[in-house]
N, CA, C and O atoms as a DFTB+ gen file, in Angstrom:
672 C
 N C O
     1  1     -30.711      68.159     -46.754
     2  2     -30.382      69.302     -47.589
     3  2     -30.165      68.889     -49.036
     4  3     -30.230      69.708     -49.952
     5  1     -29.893      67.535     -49.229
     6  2     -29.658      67.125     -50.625
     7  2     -30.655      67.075     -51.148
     8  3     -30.598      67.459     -52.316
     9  1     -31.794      66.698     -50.744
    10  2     -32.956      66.624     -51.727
    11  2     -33.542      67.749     -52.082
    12  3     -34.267      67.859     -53.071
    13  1     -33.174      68.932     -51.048
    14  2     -33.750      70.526     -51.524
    15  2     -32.580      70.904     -52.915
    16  3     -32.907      71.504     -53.939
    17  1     -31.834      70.619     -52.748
    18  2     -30.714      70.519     -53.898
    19  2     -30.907      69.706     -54.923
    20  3     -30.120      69.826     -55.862
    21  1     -31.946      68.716     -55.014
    22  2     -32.622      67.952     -56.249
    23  2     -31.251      66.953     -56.364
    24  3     -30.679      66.663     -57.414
    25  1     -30.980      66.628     -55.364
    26  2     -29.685      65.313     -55.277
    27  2     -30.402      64.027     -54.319
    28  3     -30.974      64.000     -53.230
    29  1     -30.146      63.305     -55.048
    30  2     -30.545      62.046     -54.463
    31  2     -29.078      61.792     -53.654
    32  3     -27.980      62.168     -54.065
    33  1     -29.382      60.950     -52.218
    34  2     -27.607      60.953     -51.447
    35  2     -28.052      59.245     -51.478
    36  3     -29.159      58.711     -51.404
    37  1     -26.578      58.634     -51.629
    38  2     -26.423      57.254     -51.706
    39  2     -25.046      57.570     -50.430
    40  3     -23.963      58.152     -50.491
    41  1     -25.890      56.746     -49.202
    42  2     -25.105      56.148     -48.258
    43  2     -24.271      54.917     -47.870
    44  3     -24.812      53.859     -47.545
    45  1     -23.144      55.058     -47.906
    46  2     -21.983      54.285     -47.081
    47  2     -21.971      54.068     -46.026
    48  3     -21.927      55.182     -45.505
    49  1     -21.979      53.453     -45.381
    50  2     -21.937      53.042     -43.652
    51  2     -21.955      51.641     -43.193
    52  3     -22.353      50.687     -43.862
    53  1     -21.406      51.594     -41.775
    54  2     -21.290      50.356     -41.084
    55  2     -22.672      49.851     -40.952
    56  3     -22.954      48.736     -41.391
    57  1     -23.561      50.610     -40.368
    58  2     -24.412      50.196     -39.992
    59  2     -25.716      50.546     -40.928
    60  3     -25.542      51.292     -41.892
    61  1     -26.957      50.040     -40.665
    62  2     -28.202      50.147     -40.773
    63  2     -28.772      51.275     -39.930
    64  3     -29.504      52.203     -40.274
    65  1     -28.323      51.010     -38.889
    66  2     -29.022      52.286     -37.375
    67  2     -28.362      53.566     -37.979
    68  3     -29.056      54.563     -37.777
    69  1     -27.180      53.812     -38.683
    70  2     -26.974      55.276     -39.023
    71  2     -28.320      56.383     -39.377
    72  3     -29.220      56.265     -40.209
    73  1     -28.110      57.205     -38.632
    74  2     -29.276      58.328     -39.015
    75  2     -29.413      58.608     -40.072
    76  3     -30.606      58.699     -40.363
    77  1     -28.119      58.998     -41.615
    78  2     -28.120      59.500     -43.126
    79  2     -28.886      58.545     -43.603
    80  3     -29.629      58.815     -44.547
    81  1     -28.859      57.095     -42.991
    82  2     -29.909      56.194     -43.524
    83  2     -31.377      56.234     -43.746
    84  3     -31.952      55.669     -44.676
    85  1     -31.950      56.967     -42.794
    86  2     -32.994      57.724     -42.646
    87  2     -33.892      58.540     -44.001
    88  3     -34.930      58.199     -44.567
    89  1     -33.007      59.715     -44.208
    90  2     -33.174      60.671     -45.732
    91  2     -32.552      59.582     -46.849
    92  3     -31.987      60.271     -47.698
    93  1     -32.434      58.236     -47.175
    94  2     -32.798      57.674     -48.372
    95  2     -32.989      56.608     -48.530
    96  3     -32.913      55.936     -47.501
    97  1     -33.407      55.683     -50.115
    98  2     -33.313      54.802     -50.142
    99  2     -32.067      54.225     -50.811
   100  3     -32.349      53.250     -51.508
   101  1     -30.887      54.516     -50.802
   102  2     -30.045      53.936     -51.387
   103  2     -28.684      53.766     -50.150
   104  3     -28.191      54.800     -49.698
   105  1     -28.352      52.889     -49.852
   106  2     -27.441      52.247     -48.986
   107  2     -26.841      51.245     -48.965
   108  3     -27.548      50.246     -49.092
   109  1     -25.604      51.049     -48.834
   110  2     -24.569      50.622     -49.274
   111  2     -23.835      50.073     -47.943
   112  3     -23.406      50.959     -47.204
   113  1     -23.609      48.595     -47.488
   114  2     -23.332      48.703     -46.262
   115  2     -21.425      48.421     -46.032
   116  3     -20.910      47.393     -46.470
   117  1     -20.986      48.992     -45.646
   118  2     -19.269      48.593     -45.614
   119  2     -18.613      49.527     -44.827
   120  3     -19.131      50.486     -44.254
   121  1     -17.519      49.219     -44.828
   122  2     -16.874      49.719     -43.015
   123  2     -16.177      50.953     -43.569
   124  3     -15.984      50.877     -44.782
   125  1     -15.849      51.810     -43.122
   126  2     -15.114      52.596     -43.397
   127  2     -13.886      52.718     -43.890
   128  3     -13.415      53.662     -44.524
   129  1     -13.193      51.321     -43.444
   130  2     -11.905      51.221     -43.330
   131  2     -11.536      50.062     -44.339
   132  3     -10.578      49.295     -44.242
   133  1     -12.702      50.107     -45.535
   134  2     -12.409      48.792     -46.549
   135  2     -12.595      49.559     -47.991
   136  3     -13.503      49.641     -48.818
   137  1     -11.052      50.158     -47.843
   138  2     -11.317      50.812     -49.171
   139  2     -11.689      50.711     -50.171
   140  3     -12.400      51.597     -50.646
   141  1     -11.294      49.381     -51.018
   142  2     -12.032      48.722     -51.894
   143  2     -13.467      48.733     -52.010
   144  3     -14.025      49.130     -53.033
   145  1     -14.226      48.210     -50.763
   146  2     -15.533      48.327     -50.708
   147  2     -16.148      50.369     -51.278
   148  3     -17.071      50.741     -52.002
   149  1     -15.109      51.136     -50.521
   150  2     -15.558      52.285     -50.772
   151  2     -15.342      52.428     -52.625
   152  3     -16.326      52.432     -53.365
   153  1     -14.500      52.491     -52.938
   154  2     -14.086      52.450     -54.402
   155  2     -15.197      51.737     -55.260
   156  3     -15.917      52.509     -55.893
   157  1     -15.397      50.703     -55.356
   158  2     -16.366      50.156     -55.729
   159  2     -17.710      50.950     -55.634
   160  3     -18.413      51.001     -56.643
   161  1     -18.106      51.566     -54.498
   162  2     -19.380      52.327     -54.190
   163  2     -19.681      53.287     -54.695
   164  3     -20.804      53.649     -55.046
   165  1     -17.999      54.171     -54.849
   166  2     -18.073      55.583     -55.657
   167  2     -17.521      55.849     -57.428
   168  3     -16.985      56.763     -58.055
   169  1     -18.093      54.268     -57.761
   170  2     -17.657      53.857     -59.164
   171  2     -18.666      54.980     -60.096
   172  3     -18.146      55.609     -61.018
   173  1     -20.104      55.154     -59.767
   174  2     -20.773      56.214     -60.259
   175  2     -21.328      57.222     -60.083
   176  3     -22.163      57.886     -60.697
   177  1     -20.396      57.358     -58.493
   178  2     -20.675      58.816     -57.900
   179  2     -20.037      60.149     -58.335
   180  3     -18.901      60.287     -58.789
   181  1     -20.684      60.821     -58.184
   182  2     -19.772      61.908     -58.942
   183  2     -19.550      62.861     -57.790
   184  3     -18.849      63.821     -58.110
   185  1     -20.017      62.851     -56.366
   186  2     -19.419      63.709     -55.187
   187  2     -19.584      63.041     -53.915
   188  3     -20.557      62.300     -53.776
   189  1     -18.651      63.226     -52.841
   190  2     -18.540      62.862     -51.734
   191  2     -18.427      63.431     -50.832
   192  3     -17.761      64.450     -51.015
   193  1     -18.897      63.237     -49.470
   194  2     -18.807      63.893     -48.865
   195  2     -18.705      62.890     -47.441
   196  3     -19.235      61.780     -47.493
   197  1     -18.033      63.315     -46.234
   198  2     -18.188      62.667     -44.922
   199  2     -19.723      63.403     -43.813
   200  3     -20.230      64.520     -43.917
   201  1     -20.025      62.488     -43.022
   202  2     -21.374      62.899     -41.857
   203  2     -20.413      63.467     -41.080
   204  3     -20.530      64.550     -40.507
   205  1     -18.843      62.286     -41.032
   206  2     -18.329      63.073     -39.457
   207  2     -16.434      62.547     -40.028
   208  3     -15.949      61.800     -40.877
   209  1     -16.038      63.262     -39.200
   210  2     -14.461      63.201     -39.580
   211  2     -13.653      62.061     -39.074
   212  3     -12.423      62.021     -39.102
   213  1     -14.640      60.901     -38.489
   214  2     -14.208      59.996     -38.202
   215  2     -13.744      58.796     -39.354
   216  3     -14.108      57.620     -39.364
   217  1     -13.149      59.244     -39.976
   218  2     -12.738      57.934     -41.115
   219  2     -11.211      57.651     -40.972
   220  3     -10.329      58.496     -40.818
   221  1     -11.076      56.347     -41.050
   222  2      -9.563      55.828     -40.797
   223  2      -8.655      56.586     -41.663
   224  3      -8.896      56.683     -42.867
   225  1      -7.236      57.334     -40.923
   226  2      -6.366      57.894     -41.582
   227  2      -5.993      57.289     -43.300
   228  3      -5.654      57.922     -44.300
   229  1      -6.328      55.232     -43.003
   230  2      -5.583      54.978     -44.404
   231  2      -6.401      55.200     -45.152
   232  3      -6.014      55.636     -46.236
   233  1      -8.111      54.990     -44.920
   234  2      -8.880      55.849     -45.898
   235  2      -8.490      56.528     -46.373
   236  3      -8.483      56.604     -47.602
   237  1      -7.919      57.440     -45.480
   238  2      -8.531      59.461     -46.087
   239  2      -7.120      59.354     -47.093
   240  3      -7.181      60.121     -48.054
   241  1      -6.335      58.834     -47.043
   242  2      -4.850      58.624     -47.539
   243  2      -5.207      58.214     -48.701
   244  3      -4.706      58.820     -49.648
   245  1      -6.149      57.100     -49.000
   246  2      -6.299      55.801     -50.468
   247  2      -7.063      56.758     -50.952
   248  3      -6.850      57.002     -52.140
   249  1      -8.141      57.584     -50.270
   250  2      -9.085      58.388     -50.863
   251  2      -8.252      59.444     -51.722
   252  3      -8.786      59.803     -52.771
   253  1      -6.956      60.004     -51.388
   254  2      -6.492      60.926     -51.963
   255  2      -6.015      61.056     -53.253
   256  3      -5.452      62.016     -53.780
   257  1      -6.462      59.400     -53.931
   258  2      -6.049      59.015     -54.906
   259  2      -7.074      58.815     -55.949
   260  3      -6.862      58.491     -57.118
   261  1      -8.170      59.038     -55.406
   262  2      -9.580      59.384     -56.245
   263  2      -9.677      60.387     -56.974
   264  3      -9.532      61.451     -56.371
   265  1      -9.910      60.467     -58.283
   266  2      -9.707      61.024     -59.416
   267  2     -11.310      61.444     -60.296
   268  3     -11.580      62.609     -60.591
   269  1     -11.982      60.588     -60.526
   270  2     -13.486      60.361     -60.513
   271  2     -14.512      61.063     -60.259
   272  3     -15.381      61.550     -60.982
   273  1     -14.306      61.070     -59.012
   274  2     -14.987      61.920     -57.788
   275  2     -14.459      63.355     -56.676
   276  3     -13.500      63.485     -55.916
   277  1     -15.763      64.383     -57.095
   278  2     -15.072      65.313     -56.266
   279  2     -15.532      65.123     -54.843
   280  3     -16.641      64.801     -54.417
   281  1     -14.166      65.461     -54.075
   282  2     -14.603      65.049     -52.431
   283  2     -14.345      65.982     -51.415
   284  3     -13.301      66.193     -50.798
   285  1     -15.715      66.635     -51.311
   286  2     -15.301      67.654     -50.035
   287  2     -16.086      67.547     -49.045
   288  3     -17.281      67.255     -48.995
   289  1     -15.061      67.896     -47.959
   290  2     -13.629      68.057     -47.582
   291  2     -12.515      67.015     -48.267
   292  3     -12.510      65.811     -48.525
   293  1     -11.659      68.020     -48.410
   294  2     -10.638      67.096     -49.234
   295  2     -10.004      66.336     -48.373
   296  3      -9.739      66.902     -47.312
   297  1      -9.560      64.873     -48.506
   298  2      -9.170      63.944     -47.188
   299  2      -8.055      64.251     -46.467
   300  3      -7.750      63.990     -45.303
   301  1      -7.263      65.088     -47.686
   302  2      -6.057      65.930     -46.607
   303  2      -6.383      66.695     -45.583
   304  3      -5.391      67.107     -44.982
   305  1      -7.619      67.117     -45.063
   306  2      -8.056      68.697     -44.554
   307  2      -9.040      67.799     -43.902
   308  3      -9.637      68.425     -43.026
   309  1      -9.358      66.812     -43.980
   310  2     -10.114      66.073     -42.633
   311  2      -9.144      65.206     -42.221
   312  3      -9.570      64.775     -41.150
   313  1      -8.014      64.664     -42.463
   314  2      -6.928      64.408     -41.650
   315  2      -6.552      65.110     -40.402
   316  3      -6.451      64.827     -39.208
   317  1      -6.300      66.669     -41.560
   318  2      -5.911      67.781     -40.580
   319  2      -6.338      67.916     -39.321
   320  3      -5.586      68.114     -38.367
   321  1      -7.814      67.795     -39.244
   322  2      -9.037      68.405     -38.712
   323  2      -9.223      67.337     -37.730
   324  3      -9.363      67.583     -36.532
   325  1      -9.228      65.809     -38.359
   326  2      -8.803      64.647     -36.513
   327  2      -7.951      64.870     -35.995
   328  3      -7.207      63.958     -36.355
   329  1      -7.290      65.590     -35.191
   330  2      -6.273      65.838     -34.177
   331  2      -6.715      67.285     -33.961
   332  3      -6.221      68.082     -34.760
   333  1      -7.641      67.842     -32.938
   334  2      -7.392      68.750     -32.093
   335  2      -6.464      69.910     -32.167
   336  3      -6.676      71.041     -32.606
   337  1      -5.502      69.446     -31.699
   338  2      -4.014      70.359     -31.933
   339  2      -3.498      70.806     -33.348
   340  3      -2.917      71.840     -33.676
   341  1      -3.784      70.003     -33.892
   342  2      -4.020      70.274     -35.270
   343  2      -4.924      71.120     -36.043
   344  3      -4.659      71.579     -37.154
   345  1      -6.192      71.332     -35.282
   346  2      -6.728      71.992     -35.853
   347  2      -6.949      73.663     -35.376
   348  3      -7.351      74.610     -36.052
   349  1      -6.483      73.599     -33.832
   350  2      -6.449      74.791     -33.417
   351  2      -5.154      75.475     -34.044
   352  3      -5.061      76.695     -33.907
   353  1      -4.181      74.816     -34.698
   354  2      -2.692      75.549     -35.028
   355  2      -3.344      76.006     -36.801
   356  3      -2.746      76.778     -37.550
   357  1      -4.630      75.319     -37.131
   358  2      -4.844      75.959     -38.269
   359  2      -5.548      76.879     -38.330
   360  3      -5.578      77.735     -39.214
   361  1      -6.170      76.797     -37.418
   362  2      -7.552      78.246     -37.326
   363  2      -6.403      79.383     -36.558
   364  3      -6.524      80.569     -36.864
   365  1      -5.624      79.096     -35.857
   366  2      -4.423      80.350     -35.348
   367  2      -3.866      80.457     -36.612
   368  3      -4.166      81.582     -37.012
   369  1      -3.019      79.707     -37.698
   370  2      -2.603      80.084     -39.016
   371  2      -3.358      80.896     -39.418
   372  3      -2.877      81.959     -39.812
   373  1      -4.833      80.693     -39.469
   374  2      -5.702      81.293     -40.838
   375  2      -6.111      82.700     -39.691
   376  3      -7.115      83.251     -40.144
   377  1      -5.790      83.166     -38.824
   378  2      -6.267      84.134     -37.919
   379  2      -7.920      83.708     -37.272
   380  3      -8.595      84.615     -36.784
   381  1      -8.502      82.190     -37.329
   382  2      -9.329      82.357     -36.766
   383  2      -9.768      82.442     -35.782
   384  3      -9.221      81.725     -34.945
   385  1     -10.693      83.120     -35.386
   386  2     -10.446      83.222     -33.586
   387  2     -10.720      81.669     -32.571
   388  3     -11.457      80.691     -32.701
   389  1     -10.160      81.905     -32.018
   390  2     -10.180      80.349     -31.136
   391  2      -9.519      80.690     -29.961
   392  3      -8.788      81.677     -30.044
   393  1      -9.618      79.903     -28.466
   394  2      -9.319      79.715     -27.398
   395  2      -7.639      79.182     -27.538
   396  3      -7.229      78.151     -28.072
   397  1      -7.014      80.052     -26.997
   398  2      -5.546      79.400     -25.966
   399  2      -5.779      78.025     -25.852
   400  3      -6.794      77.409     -25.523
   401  1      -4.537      77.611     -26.219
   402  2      -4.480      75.835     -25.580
   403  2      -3.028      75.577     -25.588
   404  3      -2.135      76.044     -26.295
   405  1      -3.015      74.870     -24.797
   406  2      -1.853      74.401     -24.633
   407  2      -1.766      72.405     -24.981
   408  3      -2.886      71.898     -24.917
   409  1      -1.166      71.879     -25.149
   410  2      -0.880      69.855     -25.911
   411  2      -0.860      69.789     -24.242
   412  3      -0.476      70.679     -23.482
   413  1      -1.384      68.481     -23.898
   414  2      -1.269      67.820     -22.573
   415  2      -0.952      66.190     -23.209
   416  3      -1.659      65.391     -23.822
   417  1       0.172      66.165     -22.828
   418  2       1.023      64.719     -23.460
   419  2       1.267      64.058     -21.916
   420  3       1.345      62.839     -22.072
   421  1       1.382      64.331     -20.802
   422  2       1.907      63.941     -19.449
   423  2       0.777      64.821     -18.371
   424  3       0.120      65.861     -18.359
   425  1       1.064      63.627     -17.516
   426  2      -0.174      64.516     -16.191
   427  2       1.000      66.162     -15.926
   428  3       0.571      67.313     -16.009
   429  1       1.935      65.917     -15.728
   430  2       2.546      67.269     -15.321
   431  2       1.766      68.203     -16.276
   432  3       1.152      69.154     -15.792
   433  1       1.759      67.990     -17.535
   434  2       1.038      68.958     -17.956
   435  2      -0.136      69.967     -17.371
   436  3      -0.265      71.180     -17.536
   437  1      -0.926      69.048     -16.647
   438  2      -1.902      69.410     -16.189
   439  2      -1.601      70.657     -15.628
   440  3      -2.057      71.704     -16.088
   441  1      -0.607      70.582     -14.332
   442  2      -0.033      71.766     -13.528
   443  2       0.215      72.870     -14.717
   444  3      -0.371      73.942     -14.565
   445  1       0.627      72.788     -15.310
   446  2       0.917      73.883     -16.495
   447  2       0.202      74.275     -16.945
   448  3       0.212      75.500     -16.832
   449  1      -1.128      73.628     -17.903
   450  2      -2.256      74.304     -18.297
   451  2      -3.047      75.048     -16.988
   452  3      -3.448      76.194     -17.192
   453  1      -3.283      74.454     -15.675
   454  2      -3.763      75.086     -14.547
   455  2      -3.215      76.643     -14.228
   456  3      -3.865      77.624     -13.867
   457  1      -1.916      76.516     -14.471
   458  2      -0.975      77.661     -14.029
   459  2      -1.746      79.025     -15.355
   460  3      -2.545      79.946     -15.184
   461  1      -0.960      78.489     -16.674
   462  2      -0.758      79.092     -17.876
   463  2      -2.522      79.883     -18.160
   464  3      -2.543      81.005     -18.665
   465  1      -4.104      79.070     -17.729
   466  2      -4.927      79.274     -18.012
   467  2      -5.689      80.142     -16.658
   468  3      -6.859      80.504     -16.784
   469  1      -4.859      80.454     -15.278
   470  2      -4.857      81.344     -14.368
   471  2      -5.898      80.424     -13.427
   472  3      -6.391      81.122     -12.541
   473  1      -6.356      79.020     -13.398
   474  2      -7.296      78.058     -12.440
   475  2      -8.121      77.012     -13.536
   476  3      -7.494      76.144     -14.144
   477  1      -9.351      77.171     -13.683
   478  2     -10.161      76.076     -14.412
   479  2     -10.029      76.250     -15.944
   480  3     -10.076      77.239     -16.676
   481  1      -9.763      74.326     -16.262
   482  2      -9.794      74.709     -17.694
   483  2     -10.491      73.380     -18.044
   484  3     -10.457      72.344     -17.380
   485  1     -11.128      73.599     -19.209
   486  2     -11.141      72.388     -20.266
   487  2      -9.986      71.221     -20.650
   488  3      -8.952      71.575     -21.217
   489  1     -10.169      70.142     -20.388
   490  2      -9.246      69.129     -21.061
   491  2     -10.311      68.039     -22.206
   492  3     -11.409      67.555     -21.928
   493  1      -9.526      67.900     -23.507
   494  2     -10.428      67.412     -24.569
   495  2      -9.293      66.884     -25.291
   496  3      -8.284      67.445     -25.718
   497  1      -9.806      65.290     -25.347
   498  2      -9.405      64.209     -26.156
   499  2      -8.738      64.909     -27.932
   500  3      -9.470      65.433     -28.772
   501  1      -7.390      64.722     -28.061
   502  2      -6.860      64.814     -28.926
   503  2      -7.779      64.291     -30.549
   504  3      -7.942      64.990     -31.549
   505  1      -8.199      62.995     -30.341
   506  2      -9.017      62.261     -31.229
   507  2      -9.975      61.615     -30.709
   508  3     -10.081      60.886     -29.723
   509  1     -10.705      62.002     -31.557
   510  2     -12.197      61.000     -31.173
   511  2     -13.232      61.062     -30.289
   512  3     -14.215      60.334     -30.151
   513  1     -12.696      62.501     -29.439
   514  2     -14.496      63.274     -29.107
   515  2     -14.946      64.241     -29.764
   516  3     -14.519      64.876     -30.728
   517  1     -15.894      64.290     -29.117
   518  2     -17.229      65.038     -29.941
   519  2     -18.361      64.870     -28.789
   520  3     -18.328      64.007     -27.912
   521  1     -19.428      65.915     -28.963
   522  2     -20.290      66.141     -28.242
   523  2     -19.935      65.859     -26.649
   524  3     -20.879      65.629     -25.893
   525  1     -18.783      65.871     -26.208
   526  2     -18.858      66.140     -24.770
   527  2     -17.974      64.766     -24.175
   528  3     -17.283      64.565     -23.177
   529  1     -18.430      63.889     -25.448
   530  2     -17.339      62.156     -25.489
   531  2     -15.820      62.978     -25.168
   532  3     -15.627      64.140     -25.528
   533  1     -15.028      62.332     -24.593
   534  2     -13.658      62.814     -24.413
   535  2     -13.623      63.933     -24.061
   536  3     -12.896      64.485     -24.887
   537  1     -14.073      64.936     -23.067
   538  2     -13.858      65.988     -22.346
   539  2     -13.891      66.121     -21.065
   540  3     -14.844      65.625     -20.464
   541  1     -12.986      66.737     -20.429
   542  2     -12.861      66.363     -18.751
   543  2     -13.007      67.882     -17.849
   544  3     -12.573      68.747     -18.609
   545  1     -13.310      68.324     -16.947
   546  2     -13.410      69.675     -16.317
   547  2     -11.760      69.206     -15.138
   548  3     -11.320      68.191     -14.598
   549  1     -11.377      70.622     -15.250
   550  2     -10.289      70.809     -14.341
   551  2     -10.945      72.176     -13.417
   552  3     -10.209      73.162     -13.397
   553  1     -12.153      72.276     -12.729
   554  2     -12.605      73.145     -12.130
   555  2     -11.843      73.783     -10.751
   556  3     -11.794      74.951     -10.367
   557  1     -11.309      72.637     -10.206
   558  2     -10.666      72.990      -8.835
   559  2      -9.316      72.239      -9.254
   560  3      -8.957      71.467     -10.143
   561  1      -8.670      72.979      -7.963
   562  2      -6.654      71.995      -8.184
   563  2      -7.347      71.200      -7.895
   564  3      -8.107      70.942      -8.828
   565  1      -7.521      70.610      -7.027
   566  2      -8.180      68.868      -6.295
   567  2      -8.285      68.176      -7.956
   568  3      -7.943      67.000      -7.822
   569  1      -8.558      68.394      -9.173
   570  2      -9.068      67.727     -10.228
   571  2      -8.147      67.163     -11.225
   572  3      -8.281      66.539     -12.278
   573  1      -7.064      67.646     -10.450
   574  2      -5.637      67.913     -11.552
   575  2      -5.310      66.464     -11.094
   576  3      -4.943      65.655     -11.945
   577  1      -5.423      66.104      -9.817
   578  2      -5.025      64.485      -9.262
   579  2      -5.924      63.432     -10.134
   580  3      -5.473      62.657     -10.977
   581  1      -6.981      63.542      -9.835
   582  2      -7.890      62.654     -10.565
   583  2      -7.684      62.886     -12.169
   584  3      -7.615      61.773     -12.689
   585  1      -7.575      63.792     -13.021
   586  2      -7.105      63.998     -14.474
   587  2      -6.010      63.503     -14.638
   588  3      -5.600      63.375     -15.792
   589  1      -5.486      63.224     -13.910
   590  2      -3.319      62.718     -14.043
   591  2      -3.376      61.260     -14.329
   592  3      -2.410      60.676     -14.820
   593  1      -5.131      60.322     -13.860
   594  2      -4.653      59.052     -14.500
   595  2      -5.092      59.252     -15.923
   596  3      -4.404      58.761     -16.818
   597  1      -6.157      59.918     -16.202
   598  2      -6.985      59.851     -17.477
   599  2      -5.909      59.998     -18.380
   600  3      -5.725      59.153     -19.257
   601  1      -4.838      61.447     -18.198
   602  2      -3.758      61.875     -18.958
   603  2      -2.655      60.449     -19.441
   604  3      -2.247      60.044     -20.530
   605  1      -2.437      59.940     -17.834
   606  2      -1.513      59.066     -18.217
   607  2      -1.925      57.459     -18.873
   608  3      -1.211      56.484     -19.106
   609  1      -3.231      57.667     -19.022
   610  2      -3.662      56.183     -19.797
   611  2      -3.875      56.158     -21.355
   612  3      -4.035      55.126     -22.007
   613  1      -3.852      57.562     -21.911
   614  2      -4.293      57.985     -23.252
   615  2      -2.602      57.982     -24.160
   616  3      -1.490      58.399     -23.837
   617  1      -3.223      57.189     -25.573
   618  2      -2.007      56.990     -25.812
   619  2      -2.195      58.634     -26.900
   620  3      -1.117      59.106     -27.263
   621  1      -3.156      59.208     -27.239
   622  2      -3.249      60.606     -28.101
   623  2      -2.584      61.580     -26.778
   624  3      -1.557      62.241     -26.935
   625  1      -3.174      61.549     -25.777
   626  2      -3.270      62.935     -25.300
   627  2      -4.617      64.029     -25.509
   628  3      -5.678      63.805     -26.092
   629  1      -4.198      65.181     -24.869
   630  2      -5.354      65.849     -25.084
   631  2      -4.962      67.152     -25.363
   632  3      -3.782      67.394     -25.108
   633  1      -5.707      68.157     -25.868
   634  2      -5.178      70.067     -25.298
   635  2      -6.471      70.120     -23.993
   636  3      -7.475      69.620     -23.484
   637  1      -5.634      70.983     -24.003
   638  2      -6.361      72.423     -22.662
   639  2      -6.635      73.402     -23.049
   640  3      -6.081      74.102     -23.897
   641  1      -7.773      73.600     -22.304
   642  2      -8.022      75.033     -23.184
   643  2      -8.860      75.659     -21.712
   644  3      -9.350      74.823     -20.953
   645  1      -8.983      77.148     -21.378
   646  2      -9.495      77.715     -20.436
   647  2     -10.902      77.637     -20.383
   648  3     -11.465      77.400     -21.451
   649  1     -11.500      77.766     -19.507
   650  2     -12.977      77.093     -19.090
   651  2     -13.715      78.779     -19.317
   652  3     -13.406      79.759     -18.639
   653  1     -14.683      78.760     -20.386
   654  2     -15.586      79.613     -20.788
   655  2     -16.826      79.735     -20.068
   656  3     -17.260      78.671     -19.627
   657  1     -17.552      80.845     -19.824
   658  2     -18.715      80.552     -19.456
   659  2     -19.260      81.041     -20.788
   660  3     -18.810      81.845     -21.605
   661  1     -20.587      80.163     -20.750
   662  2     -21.539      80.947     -21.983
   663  2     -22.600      81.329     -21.770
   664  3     -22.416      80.882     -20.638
   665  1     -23.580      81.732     -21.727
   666  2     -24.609      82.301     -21.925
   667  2     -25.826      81.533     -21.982
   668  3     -26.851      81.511     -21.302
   669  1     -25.316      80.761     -23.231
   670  2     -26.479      80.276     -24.096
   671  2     -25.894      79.415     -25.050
   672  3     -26.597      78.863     -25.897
């Protein structure tokens, strides 16, 4: 989309295999989590932007101190936005529509979201899924046993949320 926008994009990343690597020739290789390296990179950038909201909290923190460069999402509001629970209590703030959930911090939880969501629900990794990574089905009670170790090995936790059908 940047180049229909007559913007050339200069990429940051760990790797070489990143896909944004793909749409250019300018790449920049460094970890996410080496701020300096980033600072240095966005010495003559004039906008920023993230692929995915996965950047280390102290990033998004050092980033907040960038002056230079405009950066959207602002790193406060992709902070927000890694934690799940966090982000459903903002889209309920802002009235957006979103699914019931309940925080699952302990397997007991489980029984509670089962109860509270009337049988099958969604359980999804607090941090760090995406596309289906970190999501578990609670379809039958029988599932609530087997979910009670997943619950109790995670040091985030997860929400619950009631099991949708869709369409499409």
């Amino acid at each position: 989309e940047a180049h229909g926008l007559g913007l050339e994009p200069y990429i940051h990343s760990g790797s070489q295999r990143d896909p944004a690597i793909e749409v250019t020739r300018h790449w920049t290789q460094g970890e996410l989590a080496d701020f300096e390296k980033i600072k240095t990179f966005l010495k003559d950038k004039d906008y920023l932007t993230f692929e995915s909201e996965f950047v280390p909290d102290e990033t998004l923190l050092a980033l907040e101190s960038v002056k230079d460069c405009v950066i959207f999402p602002k790193p406060s509001l992709l902070r927000l936005l890694q934690k799940r629970s966090d982000q459903k209590k903002t889209l309920q703030k802002y009235k957006v529509p979103t699914l019931n959930f309940i925080e699952v911090k302990k397997p007991e939880d489980l029984d509670l979201a089962w109860k509270t969501f009337k049988g099958p629900f969604v359980l999804k990794s607090q941090r760090g899924g995406y596309d289906g990574y970190g999501t578990h089905y609670a379809q039958k009670l029988s599932d609530l046993s087997i979910l009670a170790t997943t619950v109790a090995n995670s040091a985030d936790g997860f929400i619950a949320e009631p099991l949708v059908k869709f369409k499409h």
